[in-house]
C-alpha positions in Angstrom: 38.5 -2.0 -46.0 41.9 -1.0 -47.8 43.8 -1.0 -44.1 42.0 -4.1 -43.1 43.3 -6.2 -46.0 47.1 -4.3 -45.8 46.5 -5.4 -42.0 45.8 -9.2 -43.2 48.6 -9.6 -45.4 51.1 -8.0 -43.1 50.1 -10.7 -40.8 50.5 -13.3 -43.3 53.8 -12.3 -44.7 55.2 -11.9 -40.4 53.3 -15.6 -40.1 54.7 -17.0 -43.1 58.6 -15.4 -41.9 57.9 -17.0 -38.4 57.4 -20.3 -39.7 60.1 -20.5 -42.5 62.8 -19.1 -39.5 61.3 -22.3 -37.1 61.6 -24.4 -39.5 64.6 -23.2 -40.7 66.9 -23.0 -37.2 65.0 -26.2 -36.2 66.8 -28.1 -39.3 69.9 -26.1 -38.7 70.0 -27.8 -34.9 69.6 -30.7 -36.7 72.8 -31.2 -38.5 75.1 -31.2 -35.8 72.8 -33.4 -33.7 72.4 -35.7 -36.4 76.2 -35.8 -36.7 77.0 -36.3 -32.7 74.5 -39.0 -32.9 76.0 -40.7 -36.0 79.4 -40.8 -34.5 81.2 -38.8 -37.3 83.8 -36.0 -37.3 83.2 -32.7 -36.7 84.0 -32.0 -40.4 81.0 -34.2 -41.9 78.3 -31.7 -42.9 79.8 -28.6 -41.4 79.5 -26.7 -45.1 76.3 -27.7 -45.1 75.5 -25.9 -41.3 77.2 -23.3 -42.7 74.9 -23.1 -45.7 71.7 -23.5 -43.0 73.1 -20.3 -40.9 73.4 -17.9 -43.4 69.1 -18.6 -44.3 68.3 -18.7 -40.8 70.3 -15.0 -40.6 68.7 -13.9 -44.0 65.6 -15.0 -42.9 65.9 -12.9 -39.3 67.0 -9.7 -41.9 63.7 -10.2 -43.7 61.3 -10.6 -40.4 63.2 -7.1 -39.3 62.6 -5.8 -42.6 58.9 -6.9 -42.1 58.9 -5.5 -38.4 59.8 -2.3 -40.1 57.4 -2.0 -42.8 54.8 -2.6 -39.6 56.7 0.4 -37.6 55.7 2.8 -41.2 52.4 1.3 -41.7 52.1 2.4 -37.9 52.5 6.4 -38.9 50.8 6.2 -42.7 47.7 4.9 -40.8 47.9 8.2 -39.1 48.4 9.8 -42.0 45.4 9.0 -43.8 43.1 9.3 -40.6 42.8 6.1 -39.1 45.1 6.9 -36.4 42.1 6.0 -34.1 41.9 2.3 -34.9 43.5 -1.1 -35.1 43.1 -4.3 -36.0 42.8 -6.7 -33.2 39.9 -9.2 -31.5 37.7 -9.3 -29.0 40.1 -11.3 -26.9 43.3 -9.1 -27.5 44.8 -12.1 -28.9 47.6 -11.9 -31.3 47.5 -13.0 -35.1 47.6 -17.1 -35.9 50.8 -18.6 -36.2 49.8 -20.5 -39.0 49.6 -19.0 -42.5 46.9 -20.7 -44.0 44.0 -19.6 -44.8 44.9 -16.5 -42.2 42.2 -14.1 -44.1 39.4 -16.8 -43.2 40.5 -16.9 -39.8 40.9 -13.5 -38.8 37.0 -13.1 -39.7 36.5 -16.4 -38.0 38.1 -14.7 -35.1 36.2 -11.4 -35.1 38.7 -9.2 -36.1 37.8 -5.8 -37.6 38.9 -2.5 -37.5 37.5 -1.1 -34.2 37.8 2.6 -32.5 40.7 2.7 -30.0 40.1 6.4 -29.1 37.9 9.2 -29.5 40.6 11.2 -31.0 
């Protein structure tokens, strides 16, 4: 039960990552487009882009931090002798890319921790 909900919120904190570095690059690539399409100089805004790349590369810092913390909950899974399962669904699918409610819909979905060897 313990590794189920660490599996849950792991999703939900790589989800909620994903979506705030969309977001985040998408209104980045809007500045300059903006600009172009306004007509103005090159020099209108640019702090501002500036300001957008440094969260879109502190937000890439965080989802390796995250993709790290999954790498070690990988081997203290094994530790505590669960090496033998995973959470995943029926269908093999990955997690939602939305982060709402993603507790409710990974039951909704089927997952549960299932045997992946007889190890």
């Amino acid at each position: 039960m313990a590794a189920e909900q660490i599996a849950v919120a792991l999703w939900d904190a790589e989800s909620a990552v994903d979506l705030a570095l969309t977001k985040t690059a998408n209104f980045t690539g809007t500045i300059p487009a903006l600009r172009r399409q306004a007509g103005a100089s090159a020099l209108i805004g640019q702090e501002a882009m500036e300001r957008a790349s440094q969260a879109v590369m502190a937000l890439a810092e965080a989802r390796r931090a995250l993709v790290e913390a999954h790498k070690e909950l990988t081997i203290a899974k094994q530790q505590v002798g669960l090496g033998a399962v995973t959470m995943d669904d029926t269908g093999g699918n990955k997690p939602p890319i939305h982060i709402e409610a993603t507790a409710v819909v990974a039951r909704n979905r089927g997952r549960a921790l299932r045997a992946v060897s007889a190890a």
